[in-house]
C-alpha positions in Angstrom: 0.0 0.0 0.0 1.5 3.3 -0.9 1.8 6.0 1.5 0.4 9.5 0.9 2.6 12.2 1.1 -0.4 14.2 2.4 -1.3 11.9 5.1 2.2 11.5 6.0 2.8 15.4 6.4 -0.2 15.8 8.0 0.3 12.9 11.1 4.0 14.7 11.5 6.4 12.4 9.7 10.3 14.3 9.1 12.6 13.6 6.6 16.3 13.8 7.2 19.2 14.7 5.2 23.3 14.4 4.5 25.2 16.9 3.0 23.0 17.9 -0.2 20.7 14.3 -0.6 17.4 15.0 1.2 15.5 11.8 2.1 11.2 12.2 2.9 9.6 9.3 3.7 6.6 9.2 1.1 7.0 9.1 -2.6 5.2 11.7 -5.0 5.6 13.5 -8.7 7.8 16.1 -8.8 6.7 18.9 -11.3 9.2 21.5 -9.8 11.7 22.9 -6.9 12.4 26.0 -5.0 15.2 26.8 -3.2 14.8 30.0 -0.9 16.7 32.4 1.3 14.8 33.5 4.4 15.3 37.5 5.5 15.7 39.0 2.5 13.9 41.0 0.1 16.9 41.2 -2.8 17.1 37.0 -3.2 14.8 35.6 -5.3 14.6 31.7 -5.1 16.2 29.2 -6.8 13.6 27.1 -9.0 14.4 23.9 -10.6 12.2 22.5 -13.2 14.4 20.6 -15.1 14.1 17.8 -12.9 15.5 15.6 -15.4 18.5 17.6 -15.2 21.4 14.9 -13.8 23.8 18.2 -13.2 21.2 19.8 -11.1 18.6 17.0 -9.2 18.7 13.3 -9.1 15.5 11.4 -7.8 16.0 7.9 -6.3 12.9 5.7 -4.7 13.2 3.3 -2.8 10.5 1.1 -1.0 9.0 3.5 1.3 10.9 6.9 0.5 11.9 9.2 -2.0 15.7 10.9 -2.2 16.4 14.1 -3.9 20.4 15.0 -4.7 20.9 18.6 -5.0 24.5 18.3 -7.1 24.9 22.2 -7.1 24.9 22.6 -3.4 27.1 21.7 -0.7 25.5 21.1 2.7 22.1 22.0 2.2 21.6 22.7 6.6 24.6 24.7 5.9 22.9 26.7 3.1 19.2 26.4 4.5 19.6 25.1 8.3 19.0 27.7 11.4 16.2 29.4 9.7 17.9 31.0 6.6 15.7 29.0 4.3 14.0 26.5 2.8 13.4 24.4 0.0 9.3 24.2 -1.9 8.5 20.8 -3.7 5.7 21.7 -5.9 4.2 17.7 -6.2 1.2 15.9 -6.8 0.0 12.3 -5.6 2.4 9.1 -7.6 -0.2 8.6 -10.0 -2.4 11.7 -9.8 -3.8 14.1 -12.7 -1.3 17.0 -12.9 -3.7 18.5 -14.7 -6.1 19.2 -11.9 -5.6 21.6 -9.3 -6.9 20.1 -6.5 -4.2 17.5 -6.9 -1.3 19.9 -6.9 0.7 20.9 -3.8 3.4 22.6 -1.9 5.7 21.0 0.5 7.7 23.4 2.9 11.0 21.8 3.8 13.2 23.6 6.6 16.0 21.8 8.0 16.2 21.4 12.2 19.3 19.8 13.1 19.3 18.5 16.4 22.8 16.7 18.3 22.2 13.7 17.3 19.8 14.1 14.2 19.4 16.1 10.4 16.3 16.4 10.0 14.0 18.3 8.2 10.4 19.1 9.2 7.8 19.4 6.8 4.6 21.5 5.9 1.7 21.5 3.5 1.6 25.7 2.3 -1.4 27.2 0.2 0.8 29.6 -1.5 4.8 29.3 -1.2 4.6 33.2 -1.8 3.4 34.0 1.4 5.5 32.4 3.9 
């Protein structure tokens, strides 16, 4: 039975991550990625929508979770960690219509490292422009 990414998000599930490979623990269609700067009106973020793109995001599934390798970046807690952004998967449901709205949606990814732990806790958002 597959896992929904809503559900998941919803009942609190984190992902984690190492170095610039992000793991969540759900699978979903990607349609496109933003990588944002908090505290500042002069960045603009990042967006990926070449996801096809080897030399900027590789996907990898396995049984019950879905990696994303961000080959641009370095340490993405580094980057992003301690509140100075974030990243926005814009995703529907593994085998939804992209074609309808209702089945489109933003995940908010902000990484929370903890002593022992890199994780990253995530967030259903209405509109990623008003964070």
């Amino acid at each position: 039975m597959t896992k929904h990414f809503t559900d998941a998000i919803r009942n609190g599930e984190n992902g984690f991550y190492i170095r610039n490979s992000l793991f969540l623990p759900f699978h979903f269609e990607l349609l496109s990625v933003w990588l944002g700067k908090e505290m500042s009106l002069l960045s603009s973020p990042e967006i990926i929508a070449d996801i096809g793109n080897p030399e900027l995001l590789s996907l990898r599934e396995g049984s019950g979770y879905t990696n994303l390798v961000f080959r641009k970046w370095g340490d993405l807690g580094r980057e992003l960690g301690n509140h100075k952004g974030h990243i926005i998967l814009f995703v529907a449901e593994k085998g939804a219509d992209i074609f309808r709205r209702e089945n489109l949606h933003y995940i908010k990814v902000c990484f929370r490292d903890t002593e022992t732990h890199r994780r990253v806790v995530l967030e259903l958002v209405d509109n990623p422009f008003y964070l």
